[in-house]
N, C-alpha and C positions, 0 to 999 in steps of 0.2 A: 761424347754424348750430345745429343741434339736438343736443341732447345729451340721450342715453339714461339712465332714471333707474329701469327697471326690468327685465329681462328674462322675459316669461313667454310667451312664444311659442303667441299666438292663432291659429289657422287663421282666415279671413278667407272669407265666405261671398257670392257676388253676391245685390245688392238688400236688404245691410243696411248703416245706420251704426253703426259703431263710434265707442265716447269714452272718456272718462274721467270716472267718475259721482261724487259729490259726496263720498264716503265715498275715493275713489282707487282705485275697483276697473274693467274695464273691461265697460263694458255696449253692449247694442246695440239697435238699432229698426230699422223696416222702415222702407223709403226710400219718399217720396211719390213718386207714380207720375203722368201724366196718366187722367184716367180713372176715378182712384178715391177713391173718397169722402174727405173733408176730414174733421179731428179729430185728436185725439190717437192716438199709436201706442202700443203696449205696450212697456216696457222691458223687456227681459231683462238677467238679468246673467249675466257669460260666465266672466269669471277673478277670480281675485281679485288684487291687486298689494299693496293697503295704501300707495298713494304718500301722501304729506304734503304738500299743494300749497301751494305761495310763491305772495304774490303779486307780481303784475310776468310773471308766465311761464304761456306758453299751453300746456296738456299734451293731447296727443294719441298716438291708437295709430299708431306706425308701419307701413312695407310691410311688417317680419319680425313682428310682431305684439306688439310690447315698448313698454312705456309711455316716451315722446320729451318734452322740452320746450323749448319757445324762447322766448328772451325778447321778450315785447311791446314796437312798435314804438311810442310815444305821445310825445305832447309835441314836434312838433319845429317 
């Protein structure tokens, strides 16, 4: 089960990824497409959150737009 580690309520936009970018802020890229040229995408950043990420737990932007994390499943 995922547990909410930040609230900052990103509007969610079709044909981009949303993450959680290395600093703990949440950024986004345009989604590969069929069709279109291969390479790297631009990162933009969107919000800022400031999370402090643990390891062992996987952090993503949820559907309300708030930074989530769940513990990784490894080792079994």
């Amino acid at each position: 089960m995922a547990q909410k580690v930040a609230k900052v309520g990103v509007k969610k936009q079709a044909g981009y990824l949303y993450f959680v970018d290395k600093q703990g802020d949440i950024s986004r890229a345009v989604m590969a497409r069929a069709g279109r040229k291969k390479g790297k995408s631009k990162k933009e950043k969107v919000a800022k959150a400031g999370v402090k990420k643990e390891s062992g737990y996987l952090y993503f932007v949820d559907k309300q737009g708030d930074v989530s994390r769940a513990k990784m499943a490894r080792g079994r």
